[in-house]
C-alpha positions in Angstrom: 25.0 23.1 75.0 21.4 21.8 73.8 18.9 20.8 76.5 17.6 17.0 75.1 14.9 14.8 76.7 14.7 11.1 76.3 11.2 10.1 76.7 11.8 5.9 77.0 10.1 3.4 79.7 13.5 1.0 78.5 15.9 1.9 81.1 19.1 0.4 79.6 18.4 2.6 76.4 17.8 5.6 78.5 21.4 5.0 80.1 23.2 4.8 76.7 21.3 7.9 75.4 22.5 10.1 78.4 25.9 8.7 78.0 26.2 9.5 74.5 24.4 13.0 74.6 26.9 13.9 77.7 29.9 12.7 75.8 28.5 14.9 72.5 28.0 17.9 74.9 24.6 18.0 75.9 22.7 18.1 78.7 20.1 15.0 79.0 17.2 14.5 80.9 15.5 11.0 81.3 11.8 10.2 82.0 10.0 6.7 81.9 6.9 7.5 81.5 4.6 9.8 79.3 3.2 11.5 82.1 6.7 12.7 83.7 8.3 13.2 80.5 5.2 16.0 79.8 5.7 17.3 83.5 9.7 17.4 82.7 8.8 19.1 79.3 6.2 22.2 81.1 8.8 22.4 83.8 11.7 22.9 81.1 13.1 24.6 77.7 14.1 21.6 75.4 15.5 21.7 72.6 14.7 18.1 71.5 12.6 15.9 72.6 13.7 11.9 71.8 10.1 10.4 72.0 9.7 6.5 72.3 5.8 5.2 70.6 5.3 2.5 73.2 5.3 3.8 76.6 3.7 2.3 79.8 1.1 4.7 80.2 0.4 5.5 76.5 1.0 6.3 72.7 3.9 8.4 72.1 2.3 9.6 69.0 -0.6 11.2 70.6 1.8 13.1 73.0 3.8 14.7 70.0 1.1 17.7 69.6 1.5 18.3 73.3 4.8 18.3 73.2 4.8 20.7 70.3 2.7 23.1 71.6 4.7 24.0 74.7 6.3 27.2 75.1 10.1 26.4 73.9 8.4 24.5 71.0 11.2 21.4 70.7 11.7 19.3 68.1 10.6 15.9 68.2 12.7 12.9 67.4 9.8 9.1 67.1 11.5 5.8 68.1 9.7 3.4 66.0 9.9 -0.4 65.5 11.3 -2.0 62.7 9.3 -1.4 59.6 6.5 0.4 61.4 5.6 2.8 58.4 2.0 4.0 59.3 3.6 4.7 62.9 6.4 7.0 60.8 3.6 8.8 58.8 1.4 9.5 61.8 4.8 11.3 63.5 5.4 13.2 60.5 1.8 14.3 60.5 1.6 15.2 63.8 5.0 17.6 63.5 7.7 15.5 64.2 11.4 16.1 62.9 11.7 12.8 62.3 12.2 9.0 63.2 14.9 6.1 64.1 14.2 2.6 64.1 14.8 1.7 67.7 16.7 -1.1 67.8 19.3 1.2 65.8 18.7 4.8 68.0 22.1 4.8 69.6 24.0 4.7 66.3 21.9 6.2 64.2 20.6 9.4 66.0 23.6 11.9 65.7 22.4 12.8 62.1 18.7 13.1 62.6 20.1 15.4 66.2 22.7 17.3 64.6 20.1 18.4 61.4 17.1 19.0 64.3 19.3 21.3 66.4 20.8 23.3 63.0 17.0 23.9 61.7 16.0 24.6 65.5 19.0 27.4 64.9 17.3 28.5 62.1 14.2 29.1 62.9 15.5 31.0 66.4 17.5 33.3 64.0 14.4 33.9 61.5 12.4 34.8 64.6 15.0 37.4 66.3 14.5 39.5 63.0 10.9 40.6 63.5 9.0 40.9 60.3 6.5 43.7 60.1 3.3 42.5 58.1 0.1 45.1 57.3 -2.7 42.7 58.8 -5.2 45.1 60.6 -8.3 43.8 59.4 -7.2 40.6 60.6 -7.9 40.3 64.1 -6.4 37.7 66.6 -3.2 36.6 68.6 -4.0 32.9 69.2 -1.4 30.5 68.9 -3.3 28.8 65.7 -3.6 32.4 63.9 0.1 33.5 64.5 0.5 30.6 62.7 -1.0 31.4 59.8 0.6 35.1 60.2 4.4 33.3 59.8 3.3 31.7 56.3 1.8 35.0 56.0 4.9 36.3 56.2 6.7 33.6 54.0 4.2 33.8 51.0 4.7 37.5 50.8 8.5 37.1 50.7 8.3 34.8 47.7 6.3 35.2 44.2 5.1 31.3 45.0 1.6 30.3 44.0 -0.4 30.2 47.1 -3.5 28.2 48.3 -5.4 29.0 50.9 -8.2 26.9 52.8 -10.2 26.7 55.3 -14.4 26.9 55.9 -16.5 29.6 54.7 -16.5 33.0 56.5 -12.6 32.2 58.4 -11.5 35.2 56.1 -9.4 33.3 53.1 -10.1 37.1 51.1 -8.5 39.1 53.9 -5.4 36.8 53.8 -5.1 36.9 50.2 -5.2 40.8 50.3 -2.6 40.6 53.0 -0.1 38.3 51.2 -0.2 41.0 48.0 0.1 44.3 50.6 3.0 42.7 52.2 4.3 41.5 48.7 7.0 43.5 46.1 3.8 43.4 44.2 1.5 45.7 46.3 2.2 48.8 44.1 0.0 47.0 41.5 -3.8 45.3 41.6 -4.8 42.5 43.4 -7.6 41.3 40.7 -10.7 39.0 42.5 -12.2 36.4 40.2 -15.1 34.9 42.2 -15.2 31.1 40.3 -18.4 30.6 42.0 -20.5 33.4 40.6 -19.5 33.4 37.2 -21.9 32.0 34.8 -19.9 29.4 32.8 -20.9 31.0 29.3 -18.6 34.0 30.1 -15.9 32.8 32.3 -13.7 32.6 29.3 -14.1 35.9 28.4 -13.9 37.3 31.8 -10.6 36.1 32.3 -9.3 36.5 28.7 -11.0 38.9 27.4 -12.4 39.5 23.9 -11.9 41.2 20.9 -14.2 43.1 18.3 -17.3 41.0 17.0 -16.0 38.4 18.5 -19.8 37.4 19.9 -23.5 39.1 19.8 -22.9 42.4 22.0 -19.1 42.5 21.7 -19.0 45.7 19.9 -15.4 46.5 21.1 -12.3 44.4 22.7 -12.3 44.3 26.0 -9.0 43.0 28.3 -9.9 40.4 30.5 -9.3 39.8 34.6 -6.1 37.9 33.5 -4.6 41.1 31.5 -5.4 43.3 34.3 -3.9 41.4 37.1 -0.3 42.4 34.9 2.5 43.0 38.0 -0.2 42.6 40.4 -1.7 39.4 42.2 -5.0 37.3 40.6 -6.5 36.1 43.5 -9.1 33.1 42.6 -11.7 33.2 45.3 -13.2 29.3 45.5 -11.0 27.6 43.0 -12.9 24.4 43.8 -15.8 25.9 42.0 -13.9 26.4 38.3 -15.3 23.8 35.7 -13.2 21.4 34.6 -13.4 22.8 31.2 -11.9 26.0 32.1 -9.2 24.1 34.3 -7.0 22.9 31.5 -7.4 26.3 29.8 -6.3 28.4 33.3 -3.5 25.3 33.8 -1.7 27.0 30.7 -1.9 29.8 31.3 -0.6 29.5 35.2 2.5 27.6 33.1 3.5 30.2 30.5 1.9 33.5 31.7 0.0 33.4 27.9 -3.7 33.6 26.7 -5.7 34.3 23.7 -8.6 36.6 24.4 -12.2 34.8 22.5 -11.9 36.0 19.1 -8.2 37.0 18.9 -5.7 35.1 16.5 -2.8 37.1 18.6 -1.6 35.7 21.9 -1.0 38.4 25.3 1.1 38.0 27.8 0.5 39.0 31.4 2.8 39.0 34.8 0.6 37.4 37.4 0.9 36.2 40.7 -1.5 33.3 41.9 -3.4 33.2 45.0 -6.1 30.9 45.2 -8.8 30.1 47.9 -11.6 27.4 49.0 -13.6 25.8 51.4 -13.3 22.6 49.4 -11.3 19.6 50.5 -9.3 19.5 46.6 -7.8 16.3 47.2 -11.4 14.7 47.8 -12.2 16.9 44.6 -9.0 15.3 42.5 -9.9 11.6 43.7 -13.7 12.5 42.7 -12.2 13.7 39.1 -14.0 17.2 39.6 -10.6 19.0 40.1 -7.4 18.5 37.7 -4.8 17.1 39.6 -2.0 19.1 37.5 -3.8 21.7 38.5 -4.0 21.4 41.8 -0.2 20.6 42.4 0.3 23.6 40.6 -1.7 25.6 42.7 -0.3 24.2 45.9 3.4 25.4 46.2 2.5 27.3 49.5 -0.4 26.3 51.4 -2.4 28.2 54.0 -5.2 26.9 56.3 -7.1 28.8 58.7 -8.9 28.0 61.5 -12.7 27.8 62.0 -13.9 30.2 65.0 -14.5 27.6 67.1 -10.4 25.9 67.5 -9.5 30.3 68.2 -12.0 31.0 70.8 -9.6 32.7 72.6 -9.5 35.2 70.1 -13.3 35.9 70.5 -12.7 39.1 72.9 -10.1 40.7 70.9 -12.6 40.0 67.9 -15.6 41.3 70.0 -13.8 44.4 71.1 -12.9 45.5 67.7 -16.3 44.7 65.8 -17.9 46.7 68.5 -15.9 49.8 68.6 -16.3 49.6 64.5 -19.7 50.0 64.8 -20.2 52.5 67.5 -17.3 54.8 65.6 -19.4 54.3 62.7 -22.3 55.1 64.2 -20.7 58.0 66.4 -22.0 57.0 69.7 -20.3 56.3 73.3 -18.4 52.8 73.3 -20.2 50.1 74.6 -19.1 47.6 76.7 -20.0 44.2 77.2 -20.7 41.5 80.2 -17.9 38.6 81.1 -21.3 36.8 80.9 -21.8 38.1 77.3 -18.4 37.2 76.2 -18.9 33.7 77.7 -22.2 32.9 76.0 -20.7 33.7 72.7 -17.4 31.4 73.2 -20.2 28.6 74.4 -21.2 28.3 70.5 -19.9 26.7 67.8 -19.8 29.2 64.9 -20.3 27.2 61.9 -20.1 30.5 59.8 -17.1 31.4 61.5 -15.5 35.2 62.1 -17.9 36.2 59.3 -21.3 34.9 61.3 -19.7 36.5 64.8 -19.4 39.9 62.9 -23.0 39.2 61.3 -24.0 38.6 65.0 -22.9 41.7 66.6 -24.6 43.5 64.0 -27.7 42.4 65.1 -26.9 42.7 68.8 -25.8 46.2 68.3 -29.1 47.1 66.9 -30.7 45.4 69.8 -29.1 47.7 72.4 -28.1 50.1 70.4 -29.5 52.5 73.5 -27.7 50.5 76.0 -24.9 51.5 77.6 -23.5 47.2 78.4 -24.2 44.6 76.2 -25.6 41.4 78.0 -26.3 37.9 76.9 -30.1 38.7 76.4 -29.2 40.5 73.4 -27.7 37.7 71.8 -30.1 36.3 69.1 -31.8 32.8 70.6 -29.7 29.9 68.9 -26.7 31.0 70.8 -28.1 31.6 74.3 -29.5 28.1 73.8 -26.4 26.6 73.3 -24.7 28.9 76.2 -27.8 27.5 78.7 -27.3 24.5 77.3 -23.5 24.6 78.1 -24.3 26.0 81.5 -26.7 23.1 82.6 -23.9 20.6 81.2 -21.3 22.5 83.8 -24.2 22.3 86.5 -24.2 18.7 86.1 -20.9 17.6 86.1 -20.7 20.0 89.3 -24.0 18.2 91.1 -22.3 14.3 90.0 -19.4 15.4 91.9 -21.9 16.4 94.6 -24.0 13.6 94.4 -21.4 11.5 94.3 -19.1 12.5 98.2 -22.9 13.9 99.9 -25.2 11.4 98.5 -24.2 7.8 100.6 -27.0 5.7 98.2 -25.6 7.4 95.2 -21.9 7.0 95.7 -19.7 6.5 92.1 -16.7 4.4 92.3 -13.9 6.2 94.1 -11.8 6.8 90.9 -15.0 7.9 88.6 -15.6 10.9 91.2 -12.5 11.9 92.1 -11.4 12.3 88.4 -14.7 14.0 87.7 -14.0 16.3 90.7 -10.4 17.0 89.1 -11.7 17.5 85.6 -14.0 19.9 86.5 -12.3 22.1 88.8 -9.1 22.3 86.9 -11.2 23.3 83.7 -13.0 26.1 85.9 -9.1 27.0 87.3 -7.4 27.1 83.7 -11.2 29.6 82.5 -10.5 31.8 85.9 -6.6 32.4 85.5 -7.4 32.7 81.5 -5.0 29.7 80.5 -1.7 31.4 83.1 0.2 29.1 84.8 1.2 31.7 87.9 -2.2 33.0 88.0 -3.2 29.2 88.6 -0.6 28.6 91.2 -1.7 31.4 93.2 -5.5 30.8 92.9 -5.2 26.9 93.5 -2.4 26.5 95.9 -1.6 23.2 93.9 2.3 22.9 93.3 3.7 23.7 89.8 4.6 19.7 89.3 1.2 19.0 90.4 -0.3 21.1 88.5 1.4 20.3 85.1 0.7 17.2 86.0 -3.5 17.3 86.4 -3.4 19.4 83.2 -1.2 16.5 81.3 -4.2 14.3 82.7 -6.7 15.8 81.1 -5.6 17.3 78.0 -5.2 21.1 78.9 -2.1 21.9 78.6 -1.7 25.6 77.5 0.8 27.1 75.6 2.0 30.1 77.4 4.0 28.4 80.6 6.3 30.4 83.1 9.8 30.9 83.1 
């Protein structure tokens, strides 16, 4: 028996929707609104959630990433109106199963349910066979970064092309090396051609290699990236950066696994798999006409994107903990250990360099107190205990409005402005204390669990780990 919740503000619908779901076996569960269908949804282990766009209190739509990100992770079923197609593309976007006209739902929906429940089966049965993947350079348990690990896992079970993105310094290399030592492939090279740094003159040659005479200085034939990649993995390292002359070139040789190295009237052959990597947005780059479109559909057959630091920050202590013990191991000193205060200053800034500028970072603060036995925010360089003051005072305020506003009587805000400011604030400072757990929460805050699910629906924090 699957556990279903109808999300619809339309009573009579909800009514013929529990009646049909009952008849098929299932147990149903009705809410009206948004807000007490994401209550129901925290306070439950759905299977499928049958989502209505138009609700009383809201956009359905923008509720589907909640939804999603909940513990039992259901699948999500859009009612849309009649020829609504953005409103279908936006639920498919935002990680929908799928979507019934509503004026059809009742007859239509025991397809759509039926194929939700069977790939919700799936998935369930993928995940009770644990797959073991070599990642220890790549630090992090987030909910964003374990998603990355189950492509991970899928590009290294499959001899696919691969593309990863994501912004400079989220560690696109590391996952590239992963998805070879994890592959049937791993017994041979993973080849790096950086596209960026290779002077256009010789990029042909580089990858193809050269024979005898075949320039000024080629006094003997030399195999290029391409031929030594053979059983192993090329791995292009900012593919956005390859000229377009070079594109139609690489394009055959992705197709037919041959080349002619400069010079050579005899053609090579070479067993390569692709994985390919950039910061660039390459469908910008296609429209723009810098990057072959061909190309880039052929590049594409798996895609990867990372995170930038700042959507993991709850990732940053793991990340401290292990750059720090790195460098004091290879240094061979004592440990050191670090502030709460520390640790909060650096999750107060942005990181537009990413993992790569937070290792950079404790490089510098290790040589700072290298003869200190705690690291404290003072050792942080000055941009970031700027932003972590400047974070601070913005707390400080919020925290002296909500003063102002109950202590204050010629200052007073309108009753609904200061109590929601009072809520927003003390439930962020709640969900930082108990670290994002829901029973730690209960027990600090007193607050009943359908209270609390509730405050947290209100103002967007939701977390992902719930309680049983």
């Amino acid at each position: 028996m699957s556990e279903i919740l109808v999300v619809d503000d339309d009573l009579d619908i909800c009514r013929m929707l529990e009646k049909k779901l009952q008849r098929s076996g299932h147990q149903a569960t009705l809410a009206n609104t948004l807000a007490d269908g994401m209550i129901r949804a925290a306070g439950g282990s759905f299977d499928v959630i049958l989502l209505d766009v138009q609700m009383p209190d809201g956009n359905g739509l923008e509720f589907i990433p909640k939804f999603k990100a909940l513990e039992s992770n259901p699948e999500v079923i859009i009612f849309t109106g009649r020829g609504d197609l953005d409103g279908a593309d936006k639920a498919i976007k935002s990680g929908a199963w799928g979507y019934i006209e509503k004026a059809n739902v009742v007859k239509e929906l025991d397809l759509p349910l039926t194929r939700a429940l069977e790939f919700r089966d799936e998935k369930r049965r993928s995940k009770s066979s644990p797959v073991y993947l070599k990642r220890e350079k790549i630090i992090g348990h987030s909910k964003k970064i374990n998603a990355c690990f189950d492509k991970l896992a899928k590009a290294a079970a499959s001899d696919a092309n691969v593309l990863i993105t994501g912004e400079t310094g989220t560690g696109k290399e590391l996952f590239a090396r992963a998805i070879h030592d994890n592959s049937g492939r791993s017994a041979r090279n993973i080849v790096t051609v950086d596209c960026a740094s290779l002077p256009e003159s010789l990029i042909e040659s580089t990858l193809f290699g050269h024979s005898r005479g075949a320039f000024t200085g080629a006094d003997r034939s030399q195999d290029g990236l391409i031929k030594h990649a053979d059983g192993g993995t090329l791995f292009l390292d900012e593919i956005g950066e390859l000229p377009l002359s070079m594109q139609k070139a690489f394009l055959r040789v992705l197709q037919e696994r041959r080349f002619r190295p400069v010079g050579s009237s005899q053609e090579q052959t070479s067993d390569f798999r692709v994985v390919a990597a950039t910061n660039r947005n390459l469908e910008e780059c296609v429209k723009a006409g810098t990057f072959r479109s061909d190309l880039f559909f052929r590049l594409q057959s798996l895609t990867i994107h990372l995170p930038p630091l700042r959507e993991r920050k709850e990732d940053m202590l793991e990340l401290v903990v292990h750059s720090i013990t790195r460098l004091c191991d290879r240094t061979n000193i004592d440990l050191k250990g670090v502030s709460p205060d520390f640790i909060e200053a650096l999750t107060s800034y942005d990181w537009p360099g990413n993992v790569r500028e937070l290792f950079q970072t404790l490089e510098q603060v290790f040589a700072n107190g290298r003869h200190t036995r705690i690291l404290f925010p003072h050792h942080l360089p000055e941009r970031i205990r700027i932003c972590h003051a400047h974070d601070s005072l913005a707390s400080t305020d919020e925290t002296e409005m909500c003063r102002r506003a109950t202590d204050t009587p010629g200052l007073l805000l309108d009753w609904r402005q200061a109590k929601d400011a009072f809520e927003s604030e003390y439930i962020r400072k709640l969900m930082s204390r108990a670290q994002g757990d829901i029973r730690t929460a209960l027990s600090i805050s007193g607050i009943s669990k359908a209270r609390l699910y509730q405050l947290l629906g209100k103002y967007e924090q939701i977390p992902s780990r719930q309680p049983n």
